[in-house]
VOVO-132155 format. One line per field, with one value per residue (C-alpha): x, y, z; residue in one letter. Coordinates in steps of 0.2 Angstrom, whole numbers, plus 5000, padded with zeros to 4 digits. Each point is the difference from the previous one (the first is absolute). Layout:
east	c(X/...)
north	c(Y/...)
up	c(Z/...)
tise	c(A/...)
//
This chain:
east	c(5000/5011/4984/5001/5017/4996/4983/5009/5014/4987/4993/5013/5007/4980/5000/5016/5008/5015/5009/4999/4994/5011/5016/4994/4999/5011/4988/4982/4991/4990/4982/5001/5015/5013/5009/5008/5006/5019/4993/5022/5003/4980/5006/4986/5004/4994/4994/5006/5013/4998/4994/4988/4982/4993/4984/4992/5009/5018/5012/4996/5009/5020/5011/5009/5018/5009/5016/5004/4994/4983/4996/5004/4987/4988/4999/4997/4987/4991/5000/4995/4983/4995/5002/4989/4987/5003/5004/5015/5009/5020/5006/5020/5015/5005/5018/5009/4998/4980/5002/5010/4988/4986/5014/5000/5016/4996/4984/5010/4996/4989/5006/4986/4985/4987/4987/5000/5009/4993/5006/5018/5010/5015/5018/4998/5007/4989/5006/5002/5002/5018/5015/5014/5016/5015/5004/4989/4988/4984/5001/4986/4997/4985/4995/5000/4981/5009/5013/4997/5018/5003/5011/5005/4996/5001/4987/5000/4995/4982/4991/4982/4991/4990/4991/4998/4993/5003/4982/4991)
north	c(5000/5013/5014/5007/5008/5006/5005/5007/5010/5006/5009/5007/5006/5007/5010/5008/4991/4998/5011/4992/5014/5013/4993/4999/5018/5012/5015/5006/5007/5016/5002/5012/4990/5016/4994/4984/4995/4990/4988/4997/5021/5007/5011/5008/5004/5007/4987/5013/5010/5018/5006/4986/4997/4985/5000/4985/4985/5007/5013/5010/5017/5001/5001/5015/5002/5012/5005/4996/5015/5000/4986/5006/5014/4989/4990/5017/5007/4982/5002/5018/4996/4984/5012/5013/4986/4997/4981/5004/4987/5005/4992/5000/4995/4982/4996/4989/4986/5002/5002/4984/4993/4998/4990/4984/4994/4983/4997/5007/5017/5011/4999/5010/4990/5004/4996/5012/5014/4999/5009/5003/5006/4988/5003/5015/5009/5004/5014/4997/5013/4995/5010/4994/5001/5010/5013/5008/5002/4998/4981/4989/4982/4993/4982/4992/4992/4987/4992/5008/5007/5014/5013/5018/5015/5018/5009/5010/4984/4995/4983/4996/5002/4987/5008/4991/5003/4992/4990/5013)
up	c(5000/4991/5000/5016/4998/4986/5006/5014/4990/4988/5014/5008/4982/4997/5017/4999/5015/4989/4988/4984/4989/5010/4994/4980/4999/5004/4995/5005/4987/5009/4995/4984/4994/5001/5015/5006/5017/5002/5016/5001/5003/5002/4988/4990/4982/4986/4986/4986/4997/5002/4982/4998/5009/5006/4988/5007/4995/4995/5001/4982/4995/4998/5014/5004/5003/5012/5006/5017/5007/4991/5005/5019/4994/4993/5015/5011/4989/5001/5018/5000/4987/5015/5013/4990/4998/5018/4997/5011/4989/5000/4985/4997/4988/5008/5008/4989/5012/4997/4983/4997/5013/4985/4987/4999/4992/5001/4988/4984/4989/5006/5018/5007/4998/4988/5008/5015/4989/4983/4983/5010/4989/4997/4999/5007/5016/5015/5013/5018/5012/5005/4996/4994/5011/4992/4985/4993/5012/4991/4996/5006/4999/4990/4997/4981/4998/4986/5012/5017/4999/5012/4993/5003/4989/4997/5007/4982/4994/4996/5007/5004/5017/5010/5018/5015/5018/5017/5005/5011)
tise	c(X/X/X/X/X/X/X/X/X/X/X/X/X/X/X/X/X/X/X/X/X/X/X/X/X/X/X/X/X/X/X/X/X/X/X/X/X/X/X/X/X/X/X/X/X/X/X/X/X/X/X/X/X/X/X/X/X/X/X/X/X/X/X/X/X/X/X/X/X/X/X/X/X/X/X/X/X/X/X/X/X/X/X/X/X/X/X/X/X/X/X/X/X/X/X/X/X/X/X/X/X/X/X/X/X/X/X/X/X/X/X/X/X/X/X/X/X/X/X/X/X/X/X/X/X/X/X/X/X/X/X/X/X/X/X/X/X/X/X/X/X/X/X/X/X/X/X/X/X/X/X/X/X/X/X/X/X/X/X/X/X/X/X/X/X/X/X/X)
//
């Protein structure tokens, strides 16, 4: 009588007593699809790069690129619009380590997954809000969406933006 195991594992696995849908997905879709949730860093990130909208299944438009500091502006005024809509949502350029926290070098080309960040433009750079140690000053590090490669930049230089917010 083999059943009631299974019976019984079925049931815990229906109830939620153990984690087994946790662990398949990394992100959490929010409810009007323009946001997903890391359960590893509770990070919450924008499904789109800035230039393109969520339009209800996808990311459409084209993404915009910014130097360093733009993108350190863009991030501000994002910010500053929330507040004005008094979402008191502080959105900000990720650290490196958040940044490379969303590649995944380990499933192949596109290292940042698809499904959580649709329409990503590949083999493209991605600003993050570290500065780069050294001469000149303006260099920052940004993230490669191919490879997941972390590299330093001139701040001169144009790459794309990606926002994220601690969980509130």
């Amino acid at each position: 009588m083999k059943t009631a195991p299974l019976a019984t594992l079925f049931l815990t696995c229906l109830l939620g007593i153990l984690p087994v849908a946790a662990s398949a997905k990394p992100y959490i879709i929010s409810a009007d699809g323009s946001e997903v949730t890391d359960q590893k860093t509770g990070l919450i990130w924008r499904r789109c790069a800035e230039g393109m909208n969520w339009d209800g299944a996808t990311c459409a438009g084209v993404a915009s690129k910014f130097n360093h500091e733009a993108a350190l502006g863009q991030a501000a005024a994002q910010t500053a619009a929330a507040q004005t809509k008094d979402t008191g949502i502080d959105w900000r350029l990720p650290n490196i380590k958040e940044l490379s926290s969303i590649a995944d070098s380990s499933g192949g080309n596109p290292v940042i997954d698809p499904a959580a960040f649709p329409a990503t433009p590949l083999s493209s750079s991605f600003w993050s809000a570290s500065p780069g140690a050294g001469k000149p000053p303006t260099r920052a590090w940004f993230v490669l969406s191919r490879d997941g490669d972390v590299d330093l930049k001139s701040g001169n230089d144009t790459a794309y933006v990606r926002l994220v917010r601690a969980n509130q």
